[in-house]
C-alpha positions as CSV (number, residue, x, y, z in Angstrom):
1,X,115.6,112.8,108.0
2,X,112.0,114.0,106.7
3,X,109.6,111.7,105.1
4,X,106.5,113.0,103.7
5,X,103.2,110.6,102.5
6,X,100.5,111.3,100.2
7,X,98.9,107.9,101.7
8,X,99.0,105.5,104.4
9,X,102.0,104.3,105.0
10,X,103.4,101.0,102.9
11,X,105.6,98.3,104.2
12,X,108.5,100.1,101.9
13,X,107.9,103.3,103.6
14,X,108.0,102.1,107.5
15,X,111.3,100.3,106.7
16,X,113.0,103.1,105.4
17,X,112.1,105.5,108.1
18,X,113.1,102.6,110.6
19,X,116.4,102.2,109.0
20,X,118.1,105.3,107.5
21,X,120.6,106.5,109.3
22,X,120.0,110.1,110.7
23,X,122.6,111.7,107.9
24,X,120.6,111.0,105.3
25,X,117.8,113.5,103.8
26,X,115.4,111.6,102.0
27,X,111.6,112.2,101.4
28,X,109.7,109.2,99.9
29,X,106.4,109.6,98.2
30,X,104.2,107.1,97.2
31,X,101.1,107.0,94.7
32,X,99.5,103.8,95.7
33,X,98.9,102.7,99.3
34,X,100.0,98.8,99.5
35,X,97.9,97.4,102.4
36,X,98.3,93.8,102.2
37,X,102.4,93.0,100.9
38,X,101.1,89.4,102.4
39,X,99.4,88.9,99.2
40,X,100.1,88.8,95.5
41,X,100.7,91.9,94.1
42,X,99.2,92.8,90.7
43,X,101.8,94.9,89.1
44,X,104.3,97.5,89.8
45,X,103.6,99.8,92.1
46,X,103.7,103.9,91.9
47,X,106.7,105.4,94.1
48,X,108.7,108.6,94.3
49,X,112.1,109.2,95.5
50,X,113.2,112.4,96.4
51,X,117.1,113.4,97.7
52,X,117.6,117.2,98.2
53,X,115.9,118.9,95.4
54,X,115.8,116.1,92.9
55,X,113.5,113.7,92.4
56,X,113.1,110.6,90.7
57,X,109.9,108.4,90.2
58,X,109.6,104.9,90.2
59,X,108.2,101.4,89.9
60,X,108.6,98.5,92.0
61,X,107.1,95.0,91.8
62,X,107.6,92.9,94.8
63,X,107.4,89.3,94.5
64,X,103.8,87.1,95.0
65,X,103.4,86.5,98.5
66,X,105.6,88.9,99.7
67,X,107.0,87.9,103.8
68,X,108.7,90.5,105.4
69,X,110.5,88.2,107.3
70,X,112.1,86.5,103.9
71,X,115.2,87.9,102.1
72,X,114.6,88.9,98.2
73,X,117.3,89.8,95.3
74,X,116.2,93.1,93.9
75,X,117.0,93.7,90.3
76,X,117.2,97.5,89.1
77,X,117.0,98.2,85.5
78,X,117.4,101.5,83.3
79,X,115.7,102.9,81.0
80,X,116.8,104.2,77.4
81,X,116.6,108.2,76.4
82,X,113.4,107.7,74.6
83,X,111.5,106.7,77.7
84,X,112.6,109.7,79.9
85,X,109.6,112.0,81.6
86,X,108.1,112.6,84.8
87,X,105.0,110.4,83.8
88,X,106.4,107.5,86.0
89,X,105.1,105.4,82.9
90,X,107.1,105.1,80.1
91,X,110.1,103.4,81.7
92,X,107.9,100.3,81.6
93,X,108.0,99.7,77.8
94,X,111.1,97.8,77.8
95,X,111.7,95.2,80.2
96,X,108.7,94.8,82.4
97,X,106.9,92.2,80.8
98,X,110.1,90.0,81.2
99,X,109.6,90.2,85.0
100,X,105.9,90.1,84.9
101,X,105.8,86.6,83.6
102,X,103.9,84.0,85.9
103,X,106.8,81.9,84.9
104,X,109.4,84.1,85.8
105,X,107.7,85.3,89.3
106,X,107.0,81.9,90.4
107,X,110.8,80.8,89.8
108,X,112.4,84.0,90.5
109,X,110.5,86.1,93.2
110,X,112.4,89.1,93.2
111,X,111.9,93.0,94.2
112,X,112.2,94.8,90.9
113,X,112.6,98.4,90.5
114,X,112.5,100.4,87.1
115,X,113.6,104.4,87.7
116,X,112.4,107.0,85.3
117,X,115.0,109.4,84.4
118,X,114.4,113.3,84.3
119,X,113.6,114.3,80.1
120,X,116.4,117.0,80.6
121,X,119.0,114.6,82.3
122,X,120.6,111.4,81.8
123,X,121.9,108.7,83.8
124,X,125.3,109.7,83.2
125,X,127.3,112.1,81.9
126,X,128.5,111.8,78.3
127,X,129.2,113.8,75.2
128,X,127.6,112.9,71.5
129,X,128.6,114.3,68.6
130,X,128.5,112.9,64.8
131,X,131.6,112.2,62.8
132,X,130.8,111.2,59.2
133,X,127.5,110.4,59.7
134,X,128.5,108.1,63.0
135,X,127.4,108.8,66.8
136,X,130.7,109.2,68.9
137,X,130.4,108.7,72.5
138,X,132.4,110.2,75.0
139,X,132.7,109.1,78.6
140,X,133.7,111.0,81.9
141,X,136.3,109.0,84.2
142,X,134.9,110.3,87.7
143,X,133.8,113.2,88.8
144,X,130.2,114.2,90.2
145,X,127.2,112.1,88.9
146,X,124.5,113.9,87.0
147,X,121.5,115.1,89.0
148,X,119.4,111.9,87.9
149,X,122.3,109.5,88.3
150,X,123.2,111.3,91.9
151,X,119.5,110.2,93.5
152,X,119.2,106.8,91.7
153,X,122.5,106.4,93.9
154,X,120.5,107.7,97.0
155,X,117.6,106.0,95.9
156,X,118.9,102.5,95.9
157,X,121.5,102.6,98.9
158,X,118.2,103.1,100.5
159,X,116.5,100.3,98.8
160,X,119.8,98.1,99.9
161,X,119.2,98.5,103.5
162,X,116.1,97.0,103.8
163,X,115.6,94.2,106.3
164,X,114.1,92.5,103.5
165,X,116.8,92.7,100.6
166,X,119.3,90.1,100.2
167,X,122.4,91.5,99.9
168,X,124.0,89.5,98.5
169,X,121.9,89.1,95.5
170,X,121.8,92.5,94.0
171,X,121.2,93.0,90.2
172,X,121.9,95.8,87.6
173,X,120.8,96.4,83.9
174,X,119.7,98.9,81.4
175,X,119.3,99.3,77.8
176,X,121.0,101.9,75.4
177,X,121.5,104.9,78.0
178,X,120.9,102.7,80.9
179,X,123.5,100.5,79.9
180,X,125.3,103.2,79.8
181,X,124.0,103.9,83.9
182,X,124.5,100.4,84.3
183,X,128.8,100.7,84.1
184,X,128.7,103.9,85.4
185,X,126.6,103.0,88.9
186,X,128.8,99.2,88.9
187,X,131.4,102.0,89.1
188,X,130.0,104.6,91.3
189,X,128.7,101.2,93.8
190,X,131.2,98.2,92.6
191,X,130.7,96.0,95.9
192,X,126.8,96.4,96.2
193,X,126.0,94.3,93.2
194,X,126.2,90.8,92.2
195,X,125.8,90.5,88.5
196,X,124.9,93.4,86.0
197,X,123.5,92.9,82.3
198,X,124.0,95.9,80.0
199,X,122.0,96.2,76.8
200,X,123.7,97.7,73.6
201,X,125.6,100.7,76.1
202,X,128.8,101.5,77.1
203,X,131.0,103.3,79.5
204,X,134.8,104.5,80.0
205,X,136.7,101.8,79.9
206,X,139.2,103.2,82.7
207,X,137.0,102.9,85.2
208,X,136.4,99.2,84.2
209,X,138.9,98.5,87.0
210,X,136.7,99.8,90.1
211,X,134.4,96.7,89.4
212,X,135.6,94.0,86.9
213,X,136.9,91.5,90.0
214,X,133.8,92.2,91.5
215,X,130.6,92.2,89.1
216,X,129.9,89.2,86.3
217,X,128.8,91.2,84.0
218,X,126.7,89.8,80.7
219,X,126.8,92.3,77.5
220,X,124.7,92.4,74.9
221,X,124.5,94.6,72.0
222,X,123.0,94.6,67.9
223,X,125.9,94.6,65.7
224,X,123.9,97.1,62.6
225,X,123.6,99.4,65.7
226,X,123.5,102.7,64.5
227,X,122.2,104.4,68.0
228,X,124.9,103.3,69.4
229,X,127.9,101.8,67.9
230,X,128.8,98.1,69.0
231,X,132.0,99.2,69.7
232,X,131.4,100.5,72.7
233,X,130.2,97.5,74.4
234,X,132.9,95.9,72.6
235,X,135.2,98.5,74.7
236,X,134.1,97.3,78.0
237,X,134.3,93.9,77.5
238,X,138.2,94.2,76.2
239,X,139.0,96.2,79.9
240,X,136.8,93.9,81.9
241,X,138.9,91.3,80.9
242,X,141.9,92.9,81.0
243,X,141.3,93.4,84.4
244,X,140.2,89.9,85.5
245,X,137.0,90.3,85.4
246,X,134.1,87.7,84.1
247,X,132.0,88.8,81.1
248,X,130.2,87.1,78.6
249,X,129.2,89.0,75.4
250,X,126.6,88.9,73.2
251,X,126.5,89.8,69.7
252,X,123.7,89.6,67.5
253,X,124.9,90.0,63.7
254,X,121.6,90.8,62.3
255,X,120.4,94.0,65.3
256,X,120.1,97.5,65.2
257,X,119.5,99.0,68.6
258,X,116.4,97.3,69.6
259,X,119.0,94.2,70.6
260,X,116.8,94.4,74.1
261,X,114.3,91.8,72.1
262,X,117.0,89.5,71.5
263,X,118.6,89.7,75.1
264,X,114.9,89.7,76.3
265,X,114.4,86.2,74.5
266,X,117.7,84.4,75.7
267,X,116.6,81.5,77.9
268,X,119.5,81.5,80.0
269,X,119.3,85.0,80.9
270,X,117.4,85.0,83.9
271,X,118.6,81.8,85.7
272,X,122.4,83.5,84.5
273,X,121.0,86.5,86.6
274,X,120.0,84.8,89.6
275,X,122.4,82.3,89.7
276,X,124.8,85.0,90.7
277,X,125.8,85.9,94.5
278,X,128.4,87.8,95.9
């Protein structure tokens, strides 16, 4: 293992050296130096993740009056196409301000990590084409992960071993093509998480199977959405349930893609979420 630091070491950083097991290759590289984790932290923090030769920035939040010696949930979410870059910025748009609430912190502390996806990559891998006017999707079953979908892999198997992380209260959700990440890494890591939220994605429905026993999953999608059709979340549901698996969908009659405001705004979203254990 190499690790390399642009500043003094955080709490994050020593933890990871401390625990990654000597076959892993990982360089972490963080923009802001974190010297008190004792106190309340004002936003999320600047990091880098780095496995072989692909990288993949960052942001973490960790709950107000962070102790080291307490166990946290940590929630990842993913970030649509239109927020893809290198500017380790833009994958805050969507989604941040939900876990920035005062409200929200105070109820829920949490370790929250929002990954940027590469501009030339996506979290999975997935064919589009147009067939009368109307996005088709097509879905791998299997096979290698893309590059960016590979090191978010790395990324948070690292993330899961930390002393501090409750285990058993791991949580996964993305909008549009990080819904899509969302079933695909439930698939790729079905027993590390318990509960994922998807936002108007969707996935193969074969490899539903891998994780419908083990995930609650809540769905949520715009039923005008001409991004991506409804029927593909519709899809997932269908084969989660058809393999046993808990789901709740929702379907808002009136959305076009941006049905992230309306999953955003459900009150019982949140204590759904962390309600959840495995």
């Amino acid at each position: 293992m190499s690790t390399i630091f642009t500043k003094p070491m955080s709490l994050l950083e020593v933890a990871v050296i401390k625990l990654a097991p000597v076959w892993v290759t990982c360089v972490l590289i963080i923009g802001l130096a974190h010297p008190a984790f004792s106190q309340a932290t004002p936003g999320f923090e600047k990091a880098m993740h780095m496995y072989k030769k692909d990288t993949l920035p960052y942001r973490i939040l960790y709950p107000v009056n962070f102790d080291r010696t307490k166990d946290y949930p940590v929630v990842l979410f993913l970030h649509g196409a239109g927020e893809r870059g290198d500017d380790n910025e833009k994958q805050l748009v969507h989604g941040s301000k939900l876990f920035l609430q005062p409200g929200n912190r105070a109820q829920y502390p949490a370790i929250v990590v929002f990954p940027q996806c590469p501009e030339d990559d996506a979290w999975t891998r997935r064919a589009v084409k147009k067939v009368d006017g109307k996005r088709q999707f097509s879905f791998k079953k299997g096979g290698k992960p893309s590059p960016a979908m590979g090191v978010l892999v790395h990324l948070v198997d690292s993330l899961y071993q930390l002393p501090f992380v409750d285990q058993d209260r791991v949580y996964l959700g993305g909008l549009s093509m990080g819904g899509m990440g969302t079933f695909e890494l439930a698939w790729r890591r079905p027993g590390m998480f318990a509960a994922a939220f998807p936002i108007c994605g969707g996935g193969n429905p074969k490899n539903a199977r891998q994780y419908a026993e083990k995930i609650p999953f809540w769905i949520f999608h715009g039923a005008k959405d001409d991004v991506v059709p409804p029927e593909y979340s519709e899809q997932m549901v269908v084969a989660i349930q058809a393999h046993g698996g808990q789901v709740k969908f929702s379907l808002y009659p009136e959305a076009n893609h941006n049905s992230w405001d309306k999953a955003f705004a459900e009150p019982d979203l949140m204590p759904w979420l962390f309600s959840k254990s495995k």
